[in-house]
ZAZAMAR-810552 format. One line per field, with one value per residue: residue number from 1; x, y, z of N, C-alpha, C in turn. Coordinates in steps of 0.02 Angstrom, whole numbers. Example, Ala and Ser with C-alpha at 12.3 -4.5 7.8 and 13.67 -1.06 7.14 Angstrom:
nr	1  2
npx	660  642
npy	-284  -112
npz	390  354
capx	615  684
capy	-225  -53
capz	390  357
cpx	660  645
cpy	-165  2
cpz	390  394
This chain:
nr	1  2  3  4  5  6  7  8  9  10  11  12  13  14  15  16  17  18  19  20  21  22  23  24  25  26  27  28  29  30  31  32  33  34  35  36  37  38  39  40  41  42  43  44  45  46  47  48  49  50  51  52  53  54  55  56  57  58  59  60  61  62  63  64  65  66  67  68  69  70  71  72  73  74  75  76  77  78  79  80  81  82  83  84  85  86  87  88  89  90  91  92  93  94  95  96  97  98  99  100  101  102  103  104  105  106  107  108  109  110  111  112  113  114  115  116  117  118  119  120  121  122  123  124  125  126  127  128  129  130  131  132  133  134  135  136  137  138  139  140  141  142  143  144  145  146  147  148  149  150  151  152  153  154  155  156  157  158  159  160  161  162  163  164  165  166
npx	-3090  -3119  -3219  -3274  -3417  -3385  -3270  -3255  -3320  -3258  -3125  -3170  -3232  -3105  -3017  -3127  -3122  -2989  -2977  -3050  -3000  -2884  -2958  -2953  -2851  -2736  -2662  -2511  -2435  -2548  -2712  -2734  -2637  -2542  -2393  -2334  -2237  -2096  -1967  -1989  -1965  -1995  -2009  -2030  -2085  -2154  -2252  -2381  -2444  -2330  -2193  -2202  -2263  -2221  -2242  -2168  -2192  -2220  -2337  -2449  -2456  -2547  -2614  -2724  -2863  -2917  -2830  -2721  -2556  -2461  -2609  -2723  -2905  -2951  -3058  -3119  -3234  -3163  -3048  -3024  -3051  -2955  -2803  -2683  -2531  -2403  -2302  -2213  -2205  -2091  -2006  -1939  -1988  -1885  -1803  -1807  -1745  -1745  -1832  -1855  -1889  -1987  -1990  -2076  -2168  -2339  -2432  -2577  -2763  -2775  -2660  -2587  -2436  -2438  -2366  -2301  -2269  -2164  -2251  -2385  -2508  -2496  -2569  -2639  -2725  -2871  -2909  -2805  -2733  -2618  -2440  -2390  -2524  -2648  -2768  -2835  -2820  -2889  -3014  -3151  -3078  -2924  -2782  -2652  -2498  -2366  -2207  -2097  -2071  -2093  -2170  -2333  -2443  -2569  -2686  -2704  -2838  -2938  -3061  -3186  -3322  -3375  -3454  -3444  -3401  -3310
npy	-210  -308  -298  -278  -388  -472  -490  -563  -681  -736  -767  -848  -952  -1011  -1029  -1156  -1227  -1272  -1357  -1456  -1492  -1561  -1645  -1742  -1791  -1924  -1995  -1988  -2137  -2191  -2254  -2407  -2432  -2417  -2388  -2352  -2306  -2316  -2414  -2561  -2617  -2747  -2797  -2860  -2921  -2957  -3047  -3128  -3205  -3250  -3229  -3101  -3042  -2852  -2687  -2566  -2437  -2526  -2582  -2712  -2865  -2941  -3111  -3175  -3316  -3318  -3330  -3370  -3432  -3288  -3230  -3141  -3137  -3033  -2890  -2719  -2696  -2756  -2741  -2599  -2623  -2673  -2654  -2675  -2706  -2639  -2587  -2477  -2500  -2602  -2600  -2703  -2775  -2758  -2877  -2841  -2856  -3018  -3062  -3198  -3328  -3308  -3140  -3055  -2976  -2965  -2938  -2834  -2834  -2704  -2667  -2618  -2680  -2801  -2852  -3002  -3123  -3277  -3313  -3261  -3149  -3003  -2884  -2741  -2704  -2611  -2578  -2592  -2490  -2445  -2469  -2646  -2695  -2817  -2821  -2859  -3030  -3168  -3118  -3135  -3220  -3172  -3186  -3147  -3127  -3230  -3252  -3374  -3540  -3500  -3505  -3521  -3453  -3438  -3533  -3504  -3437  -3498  -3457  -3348  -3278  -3180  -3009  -2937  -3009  -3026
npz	-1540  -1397  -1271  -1087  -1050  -1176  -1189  -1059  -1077  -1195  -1141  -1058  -1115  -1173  -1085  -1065  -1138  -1156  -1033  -1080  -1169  -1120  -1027  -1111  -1153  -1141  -988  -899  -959  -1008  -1022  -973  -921  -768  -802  -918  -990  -1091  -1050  -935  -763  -671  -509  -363  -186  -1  57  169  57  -11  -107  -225  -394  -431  -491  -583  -500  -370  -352  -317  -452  -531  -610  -716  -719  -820  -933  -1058  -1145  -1166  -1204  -1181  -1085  -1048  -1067  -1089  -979  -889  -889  -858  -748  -695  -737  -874  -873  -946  -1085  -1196  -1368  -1436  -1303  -1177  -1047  -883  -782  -587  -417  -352  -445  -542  -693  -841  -901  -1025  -1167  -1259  -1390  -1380  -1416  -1466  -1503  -1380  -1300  -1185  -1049  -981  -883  -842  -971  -940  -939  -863  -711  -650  -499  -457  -341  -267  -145  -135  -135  -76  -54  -85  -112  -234  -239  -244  -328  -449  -526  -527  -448  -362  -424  -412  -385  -476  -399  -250  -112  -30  75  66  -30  -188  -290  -410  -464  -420  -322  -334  -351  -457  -567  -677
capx	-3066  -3164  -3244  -3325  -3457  -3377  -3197  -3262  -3354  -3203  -3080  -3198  -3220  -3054  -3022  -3157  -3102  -2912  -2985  -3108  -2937  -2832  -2958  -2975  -2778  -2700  -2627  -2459  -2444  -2582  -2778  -2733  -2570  -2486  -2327  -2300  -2180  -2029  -1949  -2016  -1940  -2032  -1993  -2057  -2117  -2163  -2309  -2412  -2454  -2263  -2149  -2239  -2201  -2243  -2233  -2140  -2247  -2218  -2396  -2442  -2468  -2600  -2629  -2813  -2878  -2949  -2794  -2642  -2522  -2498  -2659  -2782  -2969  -2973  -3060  -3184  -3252  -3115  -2978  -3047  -3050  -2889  -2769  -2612  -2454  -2399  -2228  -2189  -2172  -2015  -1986  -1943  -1977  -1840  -1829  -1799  -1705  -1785  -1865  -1840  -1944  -1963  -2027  -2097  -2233  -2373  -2472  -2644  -2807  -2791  -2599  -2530  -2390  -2435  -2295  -2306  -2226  -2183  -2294  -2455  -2537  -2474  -2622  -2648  -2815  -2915  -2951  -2771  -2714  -2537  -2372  -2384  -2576  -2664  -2839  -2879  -2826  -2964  -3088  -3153  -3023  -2862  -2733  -2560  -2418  -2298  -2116  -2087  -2030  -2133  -2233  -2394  -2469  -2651  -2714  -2723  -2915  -2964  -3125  -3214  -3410  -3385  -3509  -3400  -3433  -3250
capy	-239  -349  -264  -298  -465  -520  -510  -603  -728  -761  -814  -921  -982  -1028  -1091  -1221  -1270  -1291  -1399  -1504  -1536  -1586  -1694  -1778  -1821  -1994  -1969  -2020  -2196  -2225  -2280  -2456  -2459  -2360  -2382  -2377  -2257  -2328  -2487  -2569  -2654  -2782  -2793  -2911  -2900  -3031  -3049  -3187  -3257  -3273  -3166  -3100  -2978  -2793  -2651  -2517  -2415  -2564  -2609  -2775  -2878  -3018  -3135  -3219  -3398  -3372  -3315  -3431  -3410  -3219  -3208  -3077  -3122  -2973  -2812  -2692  -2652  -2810  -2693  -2525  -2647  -2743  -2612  -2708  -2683  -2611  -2546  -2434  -2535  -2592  -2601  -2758  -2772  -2813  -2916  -2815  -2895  -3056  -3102  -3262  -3331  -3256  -3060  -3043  -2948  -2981  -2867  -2862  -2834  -2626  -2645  -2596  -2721  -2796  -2880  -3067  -3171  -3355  -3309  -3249  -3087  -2964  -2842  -2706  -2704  -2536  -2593  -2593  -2411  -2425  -2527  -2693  -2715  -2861  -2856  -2927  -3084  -3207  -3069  -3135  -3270  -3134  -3195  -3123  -3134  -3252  -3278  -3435  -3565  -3456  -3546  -3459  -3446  -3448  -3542  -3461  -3420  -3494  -3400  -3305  -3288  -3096  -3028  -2891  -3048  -3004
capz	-1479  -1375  -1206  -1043  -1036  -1239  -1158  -1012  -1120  -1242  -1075  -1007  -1180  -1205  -1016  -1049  -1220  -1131  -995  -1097  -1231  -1076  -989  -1174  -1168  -1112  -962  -896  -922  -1009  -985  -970  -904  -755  -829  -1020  -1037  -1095  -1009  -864  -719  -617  -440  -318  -120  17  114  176  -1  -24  -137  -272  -430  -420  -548  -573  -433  -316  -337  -338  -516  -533  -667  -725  -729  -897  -996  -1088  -1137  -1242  -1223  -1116  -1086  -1002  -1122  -1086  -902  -860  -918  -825  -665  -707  -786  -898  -867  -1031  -1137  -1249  -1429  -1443  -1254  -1164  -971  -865  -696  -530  -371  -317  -470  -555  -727  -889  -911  -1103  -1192  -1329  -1429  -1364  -1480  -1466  -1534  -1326  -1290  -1132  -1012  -986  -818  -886  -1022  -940  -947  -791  -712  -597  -494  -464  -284  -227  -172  -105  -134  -31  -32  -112  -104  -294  -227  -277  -354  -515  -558  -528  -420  -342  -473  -382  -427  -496  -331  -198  -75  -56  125  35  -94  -258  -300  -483  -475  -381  -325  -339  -401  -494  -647  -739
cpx	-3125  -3168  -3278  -3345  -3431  -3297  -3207  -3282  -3307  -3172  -3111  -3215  -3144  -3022  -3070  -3121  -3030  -2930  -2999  -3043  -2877  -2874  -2965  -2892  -2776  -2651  -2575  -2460  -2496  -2644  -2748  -2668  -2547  -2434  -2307  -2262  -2125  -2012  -1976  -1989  -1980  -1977  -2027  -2054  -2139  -2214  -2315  -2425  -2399  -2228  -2191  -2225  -2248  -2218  -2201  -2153  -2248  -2277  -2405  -2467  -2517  -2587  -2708  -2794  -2891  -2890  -2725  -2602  -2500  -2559  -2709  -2863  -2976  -2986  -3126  -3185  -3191  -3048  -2972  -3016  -2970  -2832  -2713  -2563  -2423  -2316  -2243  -2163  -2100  -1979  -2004  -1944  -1905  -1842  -1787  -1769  -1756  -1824  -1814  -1886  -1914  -2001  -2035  -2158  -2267  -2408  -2529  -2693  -2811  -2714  -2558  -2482  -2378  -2373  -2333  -2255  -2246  -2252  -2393  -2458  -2513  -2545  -2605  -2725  -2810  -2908  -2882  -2735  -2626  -2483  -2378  -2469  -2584  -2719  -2881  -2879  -2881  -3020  -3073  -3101  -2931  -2848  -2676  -2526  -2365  -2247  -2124  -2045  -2049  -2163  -2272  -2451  -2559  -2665  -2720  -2804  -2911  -2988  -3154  -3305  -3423  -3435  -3492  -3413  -3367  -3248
cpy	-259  -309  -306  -368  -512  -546  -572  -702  -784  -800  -847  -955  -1038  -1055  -1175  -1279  -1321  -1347  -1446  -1555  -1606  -1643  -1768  -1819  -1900  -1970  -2006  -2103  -2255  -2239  -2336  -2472  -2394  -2331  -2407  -2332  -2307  -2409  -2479  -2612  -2673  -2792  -2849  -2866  -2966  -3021  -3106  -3252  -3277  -3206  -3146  -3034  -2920  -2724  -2604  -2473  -2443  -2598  -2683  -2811  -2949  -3043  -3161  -3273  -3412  -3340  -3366  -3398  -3354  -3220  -3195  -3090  -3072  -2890  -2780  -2680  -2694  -2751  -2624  -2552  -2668  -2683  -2653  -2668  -2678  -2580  -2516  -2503  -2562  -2622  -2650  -2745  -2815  -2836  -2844  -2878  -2949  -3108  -3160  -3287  -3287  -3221  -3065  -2995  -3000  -2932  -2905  -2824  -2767  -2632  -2608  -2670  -2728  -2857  -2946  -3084  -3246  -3354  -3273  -3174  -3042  -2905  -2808  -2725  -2623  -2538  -2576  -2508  -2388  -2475  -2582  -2733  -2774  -2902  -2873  -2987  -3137  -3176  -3109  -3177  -3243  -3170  -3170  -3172  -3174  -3277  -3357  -3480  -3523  -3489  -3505  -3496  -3462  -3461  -3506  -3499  -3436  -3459  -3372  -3299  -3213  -3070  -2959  -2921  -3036  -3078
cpz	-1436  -1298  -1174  -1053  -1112  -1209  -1102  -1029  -1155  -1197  -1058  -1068  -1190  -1157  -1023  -1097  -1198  -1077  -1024  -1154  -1185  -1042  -1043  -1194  -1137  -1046  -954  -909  -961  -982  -934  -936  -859  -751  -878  -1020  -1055  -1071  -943  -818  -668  -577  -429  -213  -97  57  136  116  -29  -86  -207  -312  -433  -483  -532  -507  -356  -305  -361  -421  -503  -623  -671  -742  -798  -957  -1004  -1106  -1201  -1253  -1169  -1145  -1061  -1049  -1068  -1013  -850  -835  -868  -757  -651  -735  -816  -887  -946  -1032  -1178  -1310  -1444  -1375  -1230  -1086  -954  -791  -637  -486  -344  -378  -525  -622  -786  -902  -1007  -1123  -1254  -1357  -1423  -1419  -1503  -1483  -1447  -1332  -1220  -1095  -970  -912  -837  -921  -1013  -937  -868  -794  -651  -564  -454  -382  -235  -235  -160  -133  -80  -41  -91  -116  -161  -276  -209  -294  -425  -541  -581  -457  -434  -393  -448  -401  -400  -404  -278  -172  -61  8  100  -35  -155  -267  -387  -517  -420  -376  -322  -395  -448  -581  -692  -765
């Protein structure tokens, strides 16, 4: 039987091991996505830039200048900055009150299945911390998500002189 400083040793042993496994998991949701579980329902919200679609969360959704249609330039430090709006395999987004257009996915180059608005790529940004906000708007060639027939108080941003570089 294990005593004193080996007993002490072992538990903190086996505390670290339990932390180091757990911070090594996926968490809810997903790296890349703060809502893959299952089905997803886009929403929408209105500000200044006009009505625009929002994620499960309520947070706002951007799209990029440099992607077509089913298809995401956005990998790598883009992705970290940008998070996709993602499903569960199988799982088809569906519209929330307000929206308008058509909700779809594609399978992006890592096999997630990210969620499409009239065909383009849907994103989170890192930058925005609450429901309503919308300060990607013109970083890096991301622009507000706006439902189809929206007039849009401010220009949509192509690109950007940020020097972020996505």
């Amino acid at each position: 039987m294990l005593r004193g400083p080996y007993l002490v040793r072992l538990i903190t042993l086996v505390a670290l091991a339990s932390i180091t496994l757990a911070a090594c998991q996926p968490s809810a949701g997903g790296a890349s996505s703060p809502s893959s579980a299952g089905s997803v329902t886009v929403g929408s919200a209105n500000s200044n830039l006009g009505t625009f679609l929002t994620g499960p969360n309520g947070k706002t959704l951007y799209t990029h200048a440099g992607d077509s249609m089913n298809t995401s330039t956005c990998t790598g430090g883009c992705l970290t900055a940008w998070p996709a709006l993602t499903v569960a395999s199988g799982q088809q987004p569906t519209a929330g009150s307000g929206v308008t257009g058509t909700l779809g996915t594609f399978s992006r180059s890592d096999g997630s299945m990210q969620v499409t608005y009239n065909g383009l790529p849907l994103y989170y940004w890192q930058g925005d911390t609450k429901a309503g906000d919308t300060t990607g708007q013109g970083v890096s060639g991301f622009t507000v998500a706006l439902v189809a027939g929206s007039a849009s108080g401010t220009p949509a941003a192509s690109a950007s002189s940020s020097p972020r570089g996505y």
